[in-house]
C-alpha positions in Angstrom: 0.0 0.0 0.0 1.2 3.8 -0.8 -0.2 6.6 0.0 -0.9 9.2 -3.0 1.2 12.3 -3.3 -1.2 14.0 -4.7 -4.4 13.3 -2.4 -5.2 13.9 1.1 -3.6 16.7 3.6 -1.1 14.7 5.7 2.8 15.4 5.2 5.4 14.0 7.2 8.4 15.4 9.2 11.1 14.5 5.8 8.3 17.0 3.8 7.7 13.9 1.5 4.5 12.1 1.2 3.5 8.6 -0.3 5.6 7.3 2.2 4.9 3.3 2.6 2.8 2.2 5.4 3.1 -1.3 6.7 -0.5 -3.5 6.4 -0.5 -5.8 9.2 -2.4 -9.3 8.0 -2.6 -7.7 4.6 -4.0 -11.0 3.0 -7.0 -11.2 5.8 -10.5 -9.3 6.1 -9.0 -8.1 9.2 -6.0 -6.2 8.2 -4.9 -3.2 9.9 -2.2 -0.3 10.0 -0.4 2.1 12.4 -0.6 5.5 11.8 3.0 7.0 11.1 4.0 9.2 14.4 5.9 11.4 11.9 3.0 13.2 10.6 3.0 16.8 11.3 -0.7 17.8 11.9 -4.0 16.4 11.7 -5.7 15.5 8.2 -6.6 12.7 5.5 -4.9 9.8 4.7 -6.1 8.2 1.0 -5.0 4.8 1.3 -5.6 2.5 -2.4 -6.5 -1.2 -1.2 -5.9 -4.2 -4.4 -7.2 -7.3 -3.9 -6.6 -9.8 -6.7 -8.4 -13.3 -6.6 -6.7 -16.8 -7.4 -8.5 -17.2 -10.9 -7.3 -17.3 -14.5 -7.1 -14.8 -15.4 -6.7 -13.0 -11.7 -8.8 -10.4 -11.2 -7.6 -7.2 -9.1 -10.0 -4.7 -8.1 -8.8 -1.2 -6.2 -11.1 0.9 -3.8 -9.6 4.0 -2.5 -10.3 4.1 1.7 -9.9 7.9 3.0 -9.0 8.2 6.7 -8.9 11.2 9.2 -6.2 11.2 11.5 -7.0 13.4 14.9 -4.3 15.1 16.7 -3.1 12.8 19.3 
């Protein structure tokens, strides 16, 4: 997963954003993630999900997952 440069109003501490962020149980229903701690301020996250099934041909389909991130 990456987050988009160009969407949502997070930035983090290096100034750069689509920094990686690590999806725990990424190939479950019940995956999860950690907020970075180096964000600067409170905003959006836009966070693309892919899931691609086990046919032939695989089929991948993308759903974009906004997230508010409070000030802690």
């Amino acid at each position: 997963m990456v987050l988009l440069p160009e969407a949502g109003t997070l930035s983090v501490a290096t100034g750069r954003t689509g920094e990686p962020v690590t999806i725990e149980n990424a190939a479950s229903r019940d995956a999860s993630f950690v907020v970075p701690r180096n964000f600067l301020k409170p905003g959006t996250m836009h966070i693309i999900l892919a899931v691609t099934d086990d046919g032939a041909p695989a089929l991948t389909r993308y759903c974009r997952v906004i997230v508010t991130v409070a000030a802690p």
